[in-house]
C-alpha positions as MATLAB code, in Angstrom:
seq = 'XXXXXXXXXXXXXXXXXXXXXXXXXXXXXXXXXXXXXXXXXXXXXXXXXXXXXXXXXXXXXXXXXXXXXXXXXXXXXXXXXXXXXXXXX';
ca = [
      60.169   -6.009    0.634;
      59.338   -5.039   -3.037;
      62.547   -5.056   -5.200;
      61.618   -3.202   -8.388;
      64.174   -1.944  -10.122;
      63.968    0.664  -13.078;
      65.301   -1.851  -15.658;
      62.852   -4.437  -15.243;
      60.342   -4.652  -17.392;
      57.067   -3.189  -16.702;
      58.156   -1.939  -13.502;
      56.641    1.503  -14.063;
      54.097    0.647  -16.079;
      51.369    1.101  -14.181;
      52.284    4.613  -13.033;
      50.797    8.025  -14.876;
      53.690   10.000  -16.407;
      54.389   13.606  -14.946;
      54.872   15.024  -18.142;
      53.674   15.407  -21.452;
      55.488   12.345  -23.503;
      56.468   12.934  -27.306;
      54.060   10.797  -30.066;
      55.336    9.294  -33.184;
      55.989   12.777  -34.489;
      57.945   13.788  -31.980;
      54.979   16.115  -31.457;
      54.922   17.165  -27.453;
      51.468   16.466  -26.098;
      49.098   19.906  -25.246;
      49.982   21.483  -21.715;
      46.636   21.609  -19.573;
      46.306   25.142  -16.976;
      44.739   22.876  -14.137;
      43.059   26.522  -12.846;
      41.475   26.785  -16.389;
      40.391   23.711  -16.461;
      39.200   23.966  -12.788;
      37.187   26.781  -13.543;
      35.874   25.078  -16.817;
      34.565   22.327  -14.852;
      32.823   24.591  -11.965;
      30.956   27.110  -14.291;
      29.702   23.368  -16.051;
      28.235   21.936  -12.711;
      27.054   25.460  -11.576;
      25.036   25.572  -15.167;
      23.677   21.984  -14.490;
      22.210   22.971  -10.938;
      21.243   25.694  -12.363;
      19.032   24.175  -15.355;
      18.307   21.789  -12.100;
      16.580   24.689  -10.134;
      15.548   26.222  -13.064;
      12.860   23.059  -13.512;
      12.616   22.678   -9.979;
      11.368   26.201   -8.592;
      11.025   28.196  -12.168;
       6.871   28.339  -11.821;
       4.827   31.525  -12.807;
       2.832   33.093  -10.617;
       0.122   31.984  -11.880;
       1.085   28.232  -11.622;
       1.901   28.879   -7.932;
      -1.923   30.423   -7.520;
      -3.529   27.458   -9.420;
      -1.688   24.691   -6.852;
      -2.453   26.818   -3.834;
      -6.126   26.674   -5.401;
      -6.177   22.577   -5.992;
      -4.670   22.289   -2.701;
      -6.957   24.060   -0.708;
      -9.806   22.527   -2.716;
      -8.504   18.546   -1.834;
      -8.264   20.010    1.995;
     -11.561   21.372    2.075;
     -12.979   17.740    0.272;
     -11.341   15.826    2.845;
     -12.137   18.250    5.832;
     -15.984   17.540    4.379;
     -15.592   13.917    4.764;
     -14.715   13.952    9.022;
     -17.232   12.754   11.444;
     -17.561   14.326   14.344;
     -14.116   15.936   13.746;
     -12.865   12.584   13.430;
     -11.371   10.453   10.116;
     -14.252    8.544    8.402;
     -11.719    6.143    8.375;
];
């Protein structure tokens, strides 16, 4: 059994407090909305995926045409290299 008592030094020191402590002003510290700051942090990580599938899937047109183009080129180099419908290989 752990016997901690509240006058023994350090006994509490690891724990966070509950409430905002006064500084050396006497100054209470700022209250935090946990919602606001909830839905701070959500519309941050939605703009990150965002800028994520911005550079992911954010091609032209026109860069979608010219892979299509490269790709079918490479398949119709390597389809030119089969033997007798086989891989040269």
């Amino acid at each position: 059994m752990n016997n901690i008592t509240p006058d023994a030094p350090d006994a509490f020191a690891q724990a966070a407090p509950i409430f905002p402590l006064p500084d050396e002003e006497g100054n209470m510290g700022d209250l935090v909305n946990l919602k606001r700051f909830k839905k701070r942090s959500d519309r941050e990580q939605a703009a990150k995926q965002a800028d994520t599938n911005r550079a992911r899937f954010g091609r032209t047109k026109s860069e979608r045409t010219l892979d299509d183009l490269r790709a079918s080129r490479a398949n119709k180099l390597l389809d030119q290299h089969h033997i007798d419908g086989e891989d040269a290989s």
